[in-house]
C-alpha positions in Angstrom: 102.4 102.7 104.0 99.7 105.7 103.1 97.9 104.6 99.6 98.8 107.3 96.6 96.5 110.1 97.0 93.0 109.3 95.3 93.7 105.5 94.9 93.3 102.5 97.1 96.9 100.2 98.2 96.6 96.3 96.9 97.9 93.4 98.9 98.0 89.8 98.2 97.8 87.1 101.4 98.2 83.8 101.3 96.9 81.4 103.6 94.6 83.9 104.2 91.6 81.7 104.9 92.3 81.8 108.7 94.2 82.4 111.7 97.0 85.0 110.9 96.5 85.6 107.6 92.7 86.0 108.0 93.1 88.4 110.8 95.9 90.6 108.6 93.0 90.5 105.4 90.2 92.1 107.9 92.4 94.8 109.4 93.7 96.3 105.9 90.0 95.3 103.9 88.6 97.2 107.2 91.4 99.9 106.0 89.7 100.1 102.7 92.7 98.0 101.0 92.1 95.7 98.0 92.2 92.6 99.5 93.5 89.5 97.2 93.1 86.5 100.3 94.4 83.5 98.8 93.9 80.2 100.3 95.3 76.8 98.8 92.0 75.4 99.0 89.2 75.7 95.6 86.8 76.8 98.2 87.2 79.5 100.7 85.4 79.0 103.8 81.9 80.8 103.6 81.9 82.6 107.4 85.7 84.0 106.4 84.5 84.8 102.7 81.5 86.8 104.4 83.5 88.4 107.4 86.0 90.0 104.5 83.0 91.2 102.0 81.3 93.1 105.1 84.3 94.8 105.1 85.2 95.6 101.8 83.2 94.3 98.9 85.7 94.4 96.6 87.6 91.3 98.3 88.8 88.9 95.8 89.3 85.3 96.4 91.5 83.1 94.8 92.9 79.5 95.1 96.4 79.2 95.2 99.0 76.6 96.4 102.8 77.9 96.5 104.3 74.4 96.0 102.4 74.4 92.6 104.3 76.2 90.0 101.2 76.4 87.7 98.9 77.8 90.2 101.8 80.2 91.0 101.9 81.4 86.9 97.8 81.3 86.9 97.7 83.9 89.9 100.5 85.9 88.5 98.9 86.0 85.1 95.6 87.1 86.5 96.8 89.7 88.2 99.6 90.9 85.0 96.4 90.7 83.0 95.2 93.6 85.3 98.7 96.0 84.9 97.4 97.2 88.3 100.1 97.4 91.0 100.6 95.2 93.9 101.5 97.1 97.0 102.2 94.8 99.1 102.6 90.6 99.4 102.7 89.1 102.6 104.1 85.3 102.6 102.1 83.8 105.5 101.4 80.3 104.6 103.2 77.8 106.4 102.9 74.4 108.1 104.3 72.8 111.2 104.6 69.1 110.6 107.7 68.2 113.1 106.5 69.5 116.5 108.5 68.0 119.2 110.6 66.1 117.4 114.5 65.7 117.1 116.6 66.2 114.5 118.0 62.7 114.8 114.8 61.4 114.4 113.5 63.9 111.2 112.2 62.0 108.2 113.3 63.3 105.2 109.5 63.6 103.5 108.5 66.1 106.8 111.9 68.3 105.5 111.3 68.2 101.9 107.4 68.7 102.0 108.2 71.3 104.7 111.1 73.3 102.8 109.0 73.0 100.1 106.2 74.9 101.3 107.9 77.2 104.1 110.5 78.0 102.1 110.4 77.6 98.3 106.9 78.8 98.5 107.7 82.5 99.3 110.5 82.8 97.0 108.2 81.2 94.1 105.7 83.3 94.3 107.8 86.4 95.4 109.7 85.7 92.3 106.6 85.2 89.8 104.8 88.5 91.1 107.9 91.1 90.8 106.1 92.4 87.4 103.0 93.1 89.8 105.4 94.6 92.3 107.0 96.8 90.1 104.3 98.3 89.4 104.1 100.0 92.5 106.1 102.9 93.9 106.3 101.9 97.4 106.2 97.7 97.1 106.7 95.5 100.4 106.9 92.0 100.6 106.4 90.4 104.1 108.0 87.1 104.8 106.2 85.5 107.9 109.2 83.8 109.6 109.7 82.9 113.3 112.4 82.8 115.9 112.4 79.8 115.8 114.4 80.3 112.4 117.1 82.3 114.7 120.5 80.8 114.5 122.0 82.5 117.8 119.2 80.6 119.5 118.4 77.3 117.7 118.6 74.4 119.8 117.2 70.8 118.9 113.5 71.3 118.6 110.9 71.2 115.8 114.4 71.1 113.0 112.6 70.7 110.0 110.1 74.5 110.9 113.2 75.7 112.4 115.3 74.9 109.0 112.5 76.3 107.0 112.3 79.6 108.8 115.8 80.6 108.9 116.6 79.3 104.8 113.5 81.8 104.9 115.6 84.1 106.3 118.0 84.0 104.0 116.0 84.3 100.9 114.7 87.7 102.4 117.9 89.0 102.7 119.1 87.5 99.2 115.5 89.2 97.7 116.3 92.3 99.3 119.4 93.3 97.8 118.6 91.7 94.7 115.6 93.9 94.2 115.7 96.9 95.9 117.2 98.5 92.8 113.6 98.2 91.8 112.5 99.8 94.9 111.1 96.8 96.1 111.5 95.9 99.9 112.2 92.1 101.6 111.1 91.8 105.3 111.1 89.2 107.4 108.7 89.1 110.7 108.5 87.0 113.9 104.6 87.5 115.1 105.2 85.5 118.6 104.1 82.3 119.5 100.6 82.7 118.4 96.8 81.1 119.2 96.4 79.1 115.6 95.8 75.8 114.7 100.2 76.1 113.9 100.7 77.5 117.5 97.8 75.7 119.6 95.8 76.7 122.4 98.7 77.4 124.7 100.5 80.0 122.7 100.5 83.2 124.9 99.8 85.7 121.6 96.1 86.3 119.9 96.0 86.1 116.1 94.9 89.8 116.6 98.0 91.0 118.2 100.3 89.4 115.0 98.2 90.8 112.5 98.3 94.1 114.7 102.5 93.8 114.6 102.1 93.4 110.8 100.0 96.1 110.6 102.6 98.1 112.5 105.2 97.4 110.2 103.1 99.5 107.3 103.5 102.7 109.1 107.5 102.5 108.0 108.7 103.4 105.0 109.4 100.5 102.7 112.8 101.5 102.6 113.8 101.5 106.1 112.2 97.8 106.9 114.2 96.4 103.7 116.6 92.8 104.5 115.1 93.2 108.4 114.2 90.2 110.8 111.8 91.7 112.8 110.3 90.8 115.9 108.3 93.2 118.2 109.1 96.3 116.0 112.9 95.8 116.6 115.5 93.9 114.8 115.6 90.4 115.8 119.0 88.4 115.7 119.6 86.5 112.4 
């Protein structure tokens, strides 16, 4: 996605504050994007603050949690306020609270709280920046899912993640169609099994390889990548 001649390309991150998202912010600040690295937490962690600034000093922080639908309207305001266009929104937060676990044995708090965040999140925000997207002539919202959200491979691990990803799934394609008459694209992408604190130390993928595949994705043309799964740079089964 090669900015408009003269001007910089925006993008907004959340979860930004390590591990995949964090990467994702230092390749594009490093690309001279404007950075917005959101993290749910009031305070960003100093070394990550630092490591993005060194790379582009117009990085912007800002605190916001997706399950909250005020801090949702305060981000989108801030940014409206602006009239600037967002060029891109990648939906990276996440958490994995049901790791080995059966879905005869899921409580019903680790679905809700996980839904809640995994899936609700993206569309709630997706939904409250489309002014800010609009904006934009070549917008591109990222939905991080997993194929672990598959259906053609699901089996009876981790159900409450695996739920979220693939209703996750489902929103993307929903989102797609219903806005690409505002030349808006949906994506959905599967970075691997990954080293974060999510995937743990035995995951066979670096944090900079997944931010390197969502990097990839940027060199297509919004259009062509809109109500995808991807995986790998190919189409992934739903």
């Amino acid at each position: 996605m090669p900015p408009p001649t003269g001007s910089h390309p925006s993008v907004l991150i959340t979860g930004a504050n390590r591990g995949i998202g964090f990467e994702t912010a230092k390749k594009l600040a490093a690309k001279n994007w404007q950075v917005i690295a959101t993290a749910r937490s009031a305070s960003f962690p100093p070394a990550a603050r630092a490591a993005l600034e060194a790379l582009n000093p117009e990085t912007e922080f800002l605190s916001l949690d997706i399950c909250d639908q005020e801090s949702i309207q305060a981000t989108a305001d801030y940014l409206g306020q602006r009239q600037a266009p967002l060029d891109l929104l990648i939906n990276n937060a996440g958490i994995f609270l049901d790791h080995g676990s059966s879905i005869l044995e899921l409580s019903e708090h680790d679905l809700t709280r996980t839904l809640n965040t995994n899936t609700l999140g993206p569309l709630r925000l997706t939904r409250a920046l489309i002014p800010c997207l609009k904006h934009s002539s070549r917008a591109l919202v990222i939905n991080l899912s997993s194929a672990a959200g598959s259906l053609s491979g699901m089996k009876d691990w981790s159900p409450a993640y695996s739920l979220s990803k693939t209703a996750l799934n489902a929103i993307t394609r929903q989102l797609a169609a219903a806005l690409a008459p505002d030349n808006i694209a949906v994506c959905a992408l599967s970075p691997g099994w990954v080293k974060t604190d999510m995937g743990g130390t035995d995951a066979p993928r670096s944090v900079e390889e997944a931010a390197r595949r969502i990097i990839q994705l940027l060199e297509t043309a919004p259009t062509e990548l809109n109500g995808r799964f991807i995986r790998d740079g190919d189409d992934h089964p739903w």
